[in-house]
C-alpha positions as CSV (number, residue, x, y, z in Angstrom):
1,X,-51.3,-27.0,34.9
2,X,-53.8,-24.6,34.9
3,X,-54.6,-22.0,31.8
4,X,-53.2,-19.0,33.6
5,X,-49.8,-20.9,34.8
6,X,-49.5,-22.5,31.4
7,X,-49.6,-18.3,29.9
8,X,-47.5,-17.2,32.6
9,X,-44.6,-19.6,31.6
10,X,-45.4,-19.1,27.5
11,X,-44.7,-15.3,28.7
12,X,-41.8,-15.9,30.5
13,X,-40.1,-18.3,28.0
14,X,-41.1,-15.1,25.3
15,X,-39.7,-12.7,27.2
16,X,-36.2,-15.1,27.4
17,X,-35.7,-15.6,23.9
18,X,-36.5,-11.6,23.3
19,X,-33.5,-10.8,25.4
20,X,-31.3,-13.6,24.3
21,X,-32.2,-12.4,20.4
22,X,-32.1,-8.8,21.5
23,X,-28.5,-9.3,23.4
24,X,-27.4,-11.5,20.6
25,X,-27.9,-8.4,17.7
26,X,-26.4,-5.6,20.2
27,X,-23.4,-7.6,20.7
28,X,-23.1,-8.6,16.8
29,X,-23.3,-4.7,15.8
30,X,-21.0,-4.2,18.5
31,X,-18.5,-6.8,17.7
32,X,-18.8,-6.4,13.5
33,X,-18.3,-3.0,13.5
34,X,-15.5,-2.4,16.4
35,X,-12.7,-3.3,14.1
36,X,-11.0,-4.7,17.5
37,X,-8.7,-8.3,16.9
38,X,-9.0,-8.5,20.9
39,X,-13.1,-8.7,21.0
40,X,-14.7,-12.7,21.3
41,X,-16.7,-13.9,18.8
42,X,-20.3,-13.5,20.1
43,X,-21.5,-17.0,18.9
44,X,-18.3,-19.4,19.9
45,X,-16.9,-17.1,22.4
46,X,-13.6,-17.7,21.0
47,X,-10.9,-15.2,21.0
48,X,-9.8,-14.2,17.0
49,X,-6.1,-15.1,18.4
50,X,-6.8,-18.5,18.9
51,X,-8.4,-19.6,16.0
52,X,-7.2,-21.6,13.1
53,X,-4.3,-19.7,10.6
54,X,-5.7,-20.1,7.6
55,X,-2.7,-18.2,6.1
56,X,-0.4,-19.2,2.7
57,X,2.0,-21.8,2.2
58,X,4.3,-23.0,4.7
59,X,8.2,-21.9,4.1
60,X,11.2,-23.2,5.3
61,X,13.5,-21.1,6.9
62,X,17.3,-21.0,6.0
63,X,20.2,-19.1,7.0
64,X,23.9,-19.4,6.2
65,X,26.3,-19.7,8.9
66,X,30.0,-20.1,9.7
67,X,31.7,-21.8,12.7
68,X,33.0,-18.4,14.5
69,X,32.1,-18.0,17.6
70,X,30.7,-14.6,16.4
71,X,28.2,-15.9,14.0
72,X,27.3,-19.1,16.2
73,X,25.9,-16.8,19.5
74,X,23.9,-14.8,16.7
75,X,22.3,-18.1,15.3
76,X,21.6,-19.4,18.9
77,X,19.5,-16.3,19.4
78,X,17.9,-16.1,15.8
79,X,17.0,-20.0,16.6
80,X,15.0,-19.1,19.7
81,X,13.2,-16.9,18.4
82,X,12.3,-18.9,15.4
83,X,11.3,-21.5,17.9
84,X,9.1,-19.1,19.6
85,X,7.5,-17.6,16.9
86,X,6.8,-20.6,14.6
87,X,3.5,-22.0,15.6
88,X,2.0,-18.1,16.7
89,X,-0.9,-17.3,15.6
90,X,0.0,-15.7,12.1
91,X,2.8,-16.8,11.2
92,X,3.8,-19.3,8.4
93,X,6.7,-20.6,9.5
94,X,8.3,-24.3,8.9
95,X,11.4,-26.0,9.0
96,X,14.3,-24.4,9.4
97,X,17.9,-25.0,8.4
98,X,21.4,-23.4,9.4
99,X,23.6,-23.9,6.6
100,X,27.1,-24.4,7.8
101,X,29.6,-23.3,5.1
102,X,32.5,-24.1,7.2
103,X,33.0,-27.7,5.7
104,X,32.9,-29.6,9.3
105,X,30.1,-30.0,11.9
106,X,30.1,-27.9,15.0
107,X,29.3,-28.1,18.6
108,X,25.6,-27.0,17.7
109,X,25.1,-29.8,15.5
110,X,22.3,-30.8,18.3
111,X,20.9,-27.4,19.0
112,X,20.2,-26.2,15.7
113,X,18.9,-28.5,12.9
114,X,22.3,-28.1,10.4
115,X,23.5,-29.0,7.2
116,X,26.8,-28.8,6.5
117,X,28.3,-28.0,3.3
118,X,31.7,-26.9,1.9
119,X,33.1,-23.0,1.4
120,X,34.7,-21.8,-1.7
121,X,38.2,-23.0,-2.2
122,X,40.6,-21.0,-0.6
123,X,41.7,-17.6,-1.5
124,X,38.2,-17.4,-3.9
125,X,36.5,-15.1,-1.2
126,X,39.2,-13.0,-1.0
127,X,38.7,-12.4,2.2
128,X,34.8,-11.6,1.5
129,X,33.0,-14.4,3.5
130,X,30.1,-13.5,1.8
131,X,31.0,-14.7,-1.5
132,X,30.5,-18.1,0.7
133,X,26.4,-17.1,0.8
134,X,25.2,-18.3,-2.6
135,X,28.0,-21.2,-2.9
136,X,26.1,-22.5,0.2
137,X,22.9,-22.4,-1.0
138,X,23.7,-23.8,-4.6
139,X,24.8,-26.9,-1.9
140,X,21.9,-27.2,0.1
141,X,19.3,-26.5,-2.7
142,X,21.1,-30.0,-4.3
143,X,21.7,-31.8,-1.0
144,X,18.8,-31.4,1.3
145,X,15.3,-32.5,1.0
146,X,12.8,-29.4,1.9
147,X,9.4,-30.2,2.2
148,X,8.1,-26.9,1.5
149,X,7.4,-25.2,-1.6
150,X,9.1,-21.5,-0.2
151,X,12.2,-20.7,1.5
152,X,13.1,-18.1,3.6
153,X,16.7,-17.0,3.1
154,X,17.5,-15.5,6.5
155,X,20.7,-14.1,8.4
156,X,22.0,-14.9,11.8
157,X,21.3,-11.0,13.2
158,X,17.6,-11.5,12.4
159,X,15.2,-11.6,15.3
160,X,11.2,-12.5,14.8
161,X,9.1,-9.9,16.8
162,X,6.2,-10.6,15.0
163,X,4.8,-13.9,13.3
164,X,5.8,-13.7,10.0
165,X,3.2,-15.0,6.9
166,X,3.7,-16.1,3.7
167,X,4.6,-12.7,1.8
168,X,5.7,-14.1,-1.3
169,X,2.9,-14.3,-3.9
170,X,2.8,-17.4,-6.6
171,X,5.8,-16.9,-8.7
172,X,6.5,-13.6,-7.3
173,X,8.9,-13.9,-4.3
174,X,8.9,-11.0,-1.5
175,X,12.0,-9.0,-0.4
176,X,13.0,-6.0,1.8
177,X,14.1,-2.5,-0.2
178,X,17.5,-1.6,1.3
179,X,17.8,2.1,0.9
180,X,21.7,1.5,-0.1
181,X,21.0,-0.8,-2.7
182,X,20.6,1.6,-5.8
183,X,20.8,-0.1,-9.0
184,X,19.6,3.0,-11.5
185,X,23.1,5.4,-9.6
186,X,25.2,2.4,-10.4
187,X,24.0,2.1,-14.2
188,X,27.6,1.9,-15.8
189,X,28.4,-1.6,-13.4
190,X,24.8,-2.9,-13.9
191,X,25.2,-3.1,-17.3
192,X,29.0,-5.0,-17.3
193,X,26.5,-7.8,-15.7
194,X,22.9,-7.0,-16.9
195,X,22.9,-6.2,-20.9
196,X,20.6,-3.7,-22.5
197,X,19.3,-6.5,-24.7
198,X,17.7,-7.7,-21.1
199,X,16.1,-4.8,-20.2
200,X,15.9,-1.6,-18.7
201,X,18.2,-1.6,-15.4
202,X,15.0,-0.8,-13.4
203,X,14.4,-4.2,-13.8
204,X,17.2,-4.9,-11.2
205,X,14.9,-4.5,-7.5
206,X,17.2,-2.7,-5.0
207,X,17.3,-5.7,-2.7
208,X,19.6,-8.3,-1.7
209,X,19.3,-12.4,-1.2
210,X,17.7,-11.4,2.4
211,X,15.0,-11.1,3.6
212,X,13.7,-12.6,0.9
213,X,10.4,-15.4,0.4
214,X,10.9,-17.2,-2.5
215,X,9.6,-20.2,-4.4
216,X,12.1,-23.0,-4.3
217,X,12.0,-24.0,-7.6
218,X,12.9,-20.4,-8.4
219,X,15.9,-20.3,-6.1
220,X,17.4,-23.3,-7.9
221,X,17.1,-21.6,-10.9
222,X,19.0,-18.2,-9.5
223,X,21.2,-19.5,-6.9
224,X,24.0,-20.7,-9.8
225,X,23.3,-17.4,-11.1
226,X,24.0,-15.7,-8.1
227,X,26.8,-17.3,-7.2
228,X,28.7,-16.9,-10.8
229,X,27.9,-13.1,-10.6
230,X,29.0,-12.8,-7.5
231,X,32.3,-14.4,-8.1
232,X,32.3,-12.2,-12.1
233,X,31.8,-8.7,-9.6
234,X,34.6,-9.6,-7.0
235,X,36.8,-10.2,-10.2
236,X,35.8,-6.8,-11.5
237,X,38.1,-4.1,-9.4
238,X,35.6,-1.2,-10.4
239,X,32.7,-3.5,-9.6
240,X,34.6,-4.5,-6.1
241,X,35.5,-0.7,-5.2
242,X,31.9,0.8,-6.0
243,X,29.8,-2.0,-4.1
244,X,32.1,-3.2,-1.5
245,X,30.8,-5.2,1.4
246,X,26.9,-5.2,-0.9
247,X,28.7,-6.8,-3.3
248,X,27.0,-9.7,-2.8
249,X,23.8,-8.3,-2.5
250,X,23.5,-6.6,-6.1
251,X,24.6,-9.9,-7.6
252,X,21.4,-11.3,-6.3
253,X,19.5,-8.5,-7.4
254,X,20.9,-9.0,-11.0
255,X,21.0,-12.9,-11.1
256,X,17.4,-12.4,-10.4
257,X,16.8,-9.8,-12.8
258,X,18.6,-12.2,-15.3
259,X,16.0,-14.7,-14.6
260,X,12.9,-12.1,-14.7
261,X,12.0,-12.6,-11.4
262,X,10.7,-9.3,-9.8
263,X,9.9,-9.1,-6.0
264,X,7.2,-7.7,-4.2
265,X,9.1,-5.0,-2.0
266,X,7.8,-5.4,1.9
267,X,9.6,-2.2,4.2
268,X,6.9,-3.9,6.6
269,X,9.7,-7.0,6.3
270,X,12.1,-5.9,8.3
271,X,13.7,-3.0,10.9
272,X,17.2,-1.7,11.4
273,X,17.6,0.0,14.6
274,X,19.0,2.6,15.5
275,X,17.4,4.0,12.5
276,X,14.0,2.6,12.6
277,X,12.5,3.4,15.7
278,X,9.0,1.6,16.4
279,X,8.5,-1.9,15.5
280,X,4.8,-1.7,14.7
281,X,3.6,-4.5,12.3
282,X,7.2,-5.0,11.2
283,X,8.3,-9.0,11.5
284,X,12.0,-8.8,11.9
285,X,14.8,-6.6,13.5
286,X,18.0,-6.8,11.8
287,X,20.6,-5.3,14.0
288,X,23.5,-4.7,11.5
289,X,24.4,-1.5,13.0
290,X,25.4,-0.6,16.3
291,X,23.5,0.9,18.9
292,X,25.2,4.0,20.9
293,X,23.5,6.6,22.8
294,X,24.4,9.5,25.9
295,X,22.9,8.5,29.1
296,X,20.6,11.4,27.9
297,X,19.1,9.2,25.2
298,X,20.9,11.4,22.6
299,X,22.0,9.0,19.4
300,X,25.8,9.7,19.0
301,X,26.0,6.9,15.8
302,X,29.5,7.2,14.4
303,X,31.0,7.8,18.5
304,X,30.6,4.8,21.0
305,X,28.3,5.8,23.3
306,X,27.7,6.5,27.1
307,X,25.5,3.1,26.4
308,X,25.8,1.2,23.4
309,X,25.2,-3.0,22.0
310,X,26.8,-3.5,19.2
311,X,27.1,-7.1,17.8
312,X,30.9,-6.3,16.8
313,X,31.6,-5.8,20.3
314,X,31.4,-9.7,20.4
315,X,33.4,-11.2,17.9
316,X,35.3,-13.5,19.8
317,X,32.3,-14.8,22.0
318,X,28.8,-14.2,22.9
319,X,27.5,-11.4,25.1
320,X,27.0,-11.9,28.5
321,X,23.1,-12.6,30.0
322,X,21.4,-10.1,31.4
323,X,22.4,-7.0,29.6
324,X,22.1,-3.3,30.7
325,X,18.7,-2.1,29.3
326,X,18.9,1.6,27.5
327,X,18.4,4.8,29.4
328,X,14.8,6.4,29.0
329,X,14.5,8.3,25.6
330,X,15.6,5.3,23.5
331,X,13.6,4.3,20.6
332,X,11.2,1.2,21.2
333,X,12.9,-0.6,18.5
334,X,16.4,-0.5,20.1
335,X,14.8,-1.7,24.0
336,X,12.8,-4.4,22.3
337,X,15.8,-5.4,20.5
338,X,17.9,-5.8,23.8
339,X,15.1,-7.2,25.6
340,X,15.2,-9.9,23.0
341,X,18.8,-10.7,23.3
342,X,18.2,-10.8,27.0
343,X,15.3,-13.0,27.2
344,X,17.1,-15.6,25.1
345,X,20.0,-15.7,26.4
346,X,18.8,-16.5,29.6
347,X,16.5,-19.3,28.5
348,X,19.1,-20.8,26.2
349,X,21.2,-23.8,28.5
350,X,24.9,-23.4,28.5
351,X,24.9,-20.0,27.2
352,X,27.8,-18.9,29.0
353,X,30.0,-21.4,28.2
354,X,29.8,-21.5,24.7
């Protein structure tokens, strides 16, 4: 190779790495300063979504369930969408566990990883199946072997739409702040269960037992507590009338309190259409209340509407697949919630003969 060649190809391979080097900084101050999740890395060329989690410790999630047909087609669903979220990129999901306080196995046994345990003795609920909710979970916490360190307690008419991390921090577990829940207005009945020798009442978080991320060795600790409460409040006739079907919910917030266990308060935890309307960043819709609306996309809550879903509506068996989607108008939150119902319904076998 002559002198001249060998400059030419020294230039060329120069001029090669410039580029590359050149390309290589554009795209880093393009990339690092963006603030996009969608954008590649520039060195691996793989996408942000598809790299390792990295996030906090795996929790186990738990909900407790009865054998109605009304609370079995809501646990089918919640399952699914567990299944579906759990390994997402974000999300801190493990085992899961329906805890069946009906005293008998069911015909889901095979679907939905189970434990069963027994309900209070009869005529203790008083006709509150609720009061069942912490019994059940005194059971399973001594029964079952959980290999993770957190639990979340769940409900049947929750629905992942978005993977769901590890909120809970160390000792401090993380819960959602119902606006109905209102310990410092109810300071007169906080105080028949919660002394002043313990503490202000504002040490009583205005949550209930769910959503809620918590430390397992702390829920042993609370669940007897919660449970005695519970049972101390329904005995209580002011207690009863003043709370009424959150009865259950404030007895958690005070066993806790007993315990000195304060929560991190998430509204990012949850939704409850129709009254949240955009799902966001949010991980969970709870759809507690119904749904009704004009054809006009006018909310008529209180009146059944022109179109309406309502999990009441089902109480003797589970919707039917493919339901009516909302007129134009409705909030996101209420469409995405139907969506969901839809989609799993028609991907869970034998849905309309259960």
């Amino acid at each position: 190779m002559g002198r001249s060649t060998f400059l030419l190809v020294l230039l060329a391979f120069g001029f090669f790495f410039a580029t590359y080097n050149l390309l290589t900084l554009l795209m880093h101050q393009k990339y690092s300063h963006s603030g996009s999740d969608e954008l590649y890395d520039p060195v691996t060329g793989m996408p942000d979504e598809v790299k390792k989690w990295e996030g906090g410790p795996k929790f186990h999630v738990a909900l407790t369930a009865t054998d109605a047909p009304y609370s079995k087609w809501q646990c089918r669903i919640m399952y699914y969408w567990y299944k579906k979220m759990k390994d997402v990129y974000g999300s801190d999901m493990g085992g899961f566990t329906r805890v069946l306080h009906s005293g008998k196995p069911d015909n889901l046994m095979k679907e939905i990883p189970t434990v069963v345990v027994d309900p209070l003795p009869e005529g203790l609920d008083r006709g509150y199946i609720v009061l069942n909710r912490p019994w059940a979970f005194v059971q399973w916490l001594e029964k079952a072997t959980i290999q993770e360190e957190y639990i979340l307690m769940a409900e049947p008419d929750h629905i992942f739409v978005n993977p769901l991390p590890n909120l809970a921090h160390g000792e401090h577990p993380a819960a959602f702040p119902f606006f109905y829940i209102k310990p410092a207005e109810n300071d007169k009945i906080i105080r028949k269960f919660y002394s002043e020798e313990k503490g202000p009442v504002s040490n009583v978080d205005p949550i209930g037992n769910s959503p809620v991320i918590i430390k397992k060795a702390i829920l042993e600790k609370i669940a007897p507590t919660w449970m005695n409460v519970s049972l101390r409040m329904k005995d209580d006739p002011e207690t009863d009338k003043a709370f009424g079907w959150v009865l259950e919910m404030y007895a958690y917030a005070v066993a806790s309190a007993l315990h000195g266990v304060r929560h991190i308060l998430r509204k990012d935890f949850m939704l409850q259409p129709p009254w949240d309307t955009e799902i966001g960043k949010k991980f969970i819709i709870h759809y507690t209340y119904g749904c009704d609306y004009s054809m006009k996309g006018e909310l008529t809550y209180g009146k059944i509407g022109e179109w309406r879903f309502d999990k009441r509506s089902y109480l003797r068996g589970p919707p039917p697949r493919n339901l009516p989607l909302p007129p134009p108008g409705i909030p996101e939150s209420v469409v995405r919630l139907v969506k969901a119902v839809n989609e799993a319904t028609a991907n869970i076998p034998g849905w309309d003969t259960e």
